[in-house]
C-alpha positions as CSV (number, residue, x, y, z in Angstrom):
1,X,53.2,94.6,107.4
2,X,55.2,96.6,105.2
3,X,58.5,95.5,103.6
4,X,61.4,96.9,101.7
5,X,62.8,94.5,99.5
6,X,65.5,94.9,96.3
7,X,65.2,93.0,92.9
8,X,67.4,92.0,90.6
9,X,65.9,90.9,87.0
10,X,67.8,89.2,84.0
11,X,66.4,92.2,81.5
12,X,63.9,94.9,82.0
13,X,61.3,93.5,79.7
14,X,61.0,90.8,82.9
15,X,60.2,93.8,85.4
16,X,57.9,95.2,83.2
17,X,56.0,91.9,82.8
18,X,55.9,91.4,86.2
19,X,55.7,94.9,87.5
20,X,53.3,95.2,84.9
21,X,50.5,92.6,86.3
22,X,51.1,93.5,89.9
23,X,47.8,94.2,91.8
24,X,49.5,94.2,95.5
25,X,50.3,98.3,96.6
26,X,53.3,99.1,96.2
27,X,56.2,101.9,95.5
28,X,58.9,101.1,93.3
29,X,62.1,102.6,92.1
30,X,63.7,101.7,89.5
31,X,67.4,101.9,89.6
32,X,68.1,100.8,86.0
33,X,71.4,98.8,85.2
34,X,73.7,98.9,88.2
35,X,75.3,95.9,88.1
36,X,78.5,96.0,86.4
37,X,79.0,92.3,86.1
38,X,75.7,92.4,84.6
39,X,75.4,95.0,82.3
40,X,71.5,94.0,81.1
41,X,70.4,93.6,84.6
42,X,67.9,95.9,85.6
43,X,67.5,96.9,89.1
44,X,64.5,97.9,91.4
45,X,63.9,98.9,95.0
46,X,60.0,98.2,96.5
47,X,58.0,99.4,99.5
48,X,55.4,97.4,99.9
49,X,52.2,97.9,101.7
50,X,52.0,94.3,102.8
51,X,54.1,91.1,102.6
52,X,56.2,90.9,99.2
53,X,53.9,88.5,96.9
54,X,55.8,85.1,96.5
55,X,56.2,85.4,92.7
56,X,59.0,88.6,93.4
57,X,61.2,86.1,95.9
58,X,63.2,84.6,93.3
59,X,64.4,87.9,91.7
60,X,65.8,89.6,95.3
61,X,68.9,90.6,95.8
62,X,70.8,91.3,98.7
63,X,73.3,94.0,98.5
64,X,75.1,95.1,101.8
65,X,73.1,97.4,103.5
66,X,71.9,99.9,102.5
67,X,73.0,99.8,98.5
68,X,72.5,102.6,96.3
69,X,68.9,103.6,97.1
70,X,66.6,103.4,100.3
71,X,63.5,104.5,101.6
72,X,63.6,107.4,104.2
73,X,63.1,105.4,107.5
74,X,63.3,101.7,105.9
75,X,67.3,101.3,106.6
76,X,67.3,99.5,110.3
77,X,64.6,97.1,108.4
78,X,66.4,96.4,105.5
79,X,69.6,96.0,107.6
80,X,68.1,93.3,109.8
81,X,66.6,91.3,107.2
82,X,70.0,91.5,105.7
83,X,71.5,90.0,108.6
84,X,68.8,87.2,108.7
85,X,68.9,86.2,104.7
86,X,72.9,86.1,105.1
87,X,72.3,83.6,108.2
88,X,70.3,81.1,106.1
């Protein structure tokens, strides 16, 4: 099933390693530094095809729905797995 997630990572040299050696399809924006009380951070929105590989988890963020970016359509399923992760 697809899945919209949003990523957080410490520099950008970290996406592109990871982003970099990625074999699952995927679309991915990348929204550059965002964060103001993390001026390095770089930030990325992702549609994947399938289920988000487990090596991305650790680098999600949740920003209230819907952020900055989103993909046409995705918002209802962002917003709900907003809800959930907040419930946890």
């Amino acid at each position: 099933m697809a899945t919209f997630r949003k990523y957080e990572f410490a520099v950008y040299a970290t996406f592109r390693t990871i982003n970099d050696s990625e074999v699952e399809p995927r679309t991915v924006v990348e929204l550059g530094h965002i964060n103001p009380a993390n001026p390095k951070a770089w930030c990325v929105d992702v549609l994947w095809e399938n289920d988000e590989p487990k090596n991305w988890a650790k680098y999600q963020t949740w920003p209230e729905p819907v952020g900055i970016h989103t993909f046409a359509g995705w918002d209802e399923q962002y917003a709900a797995d907003y809800e959930q992760h907040k419930s946890l």
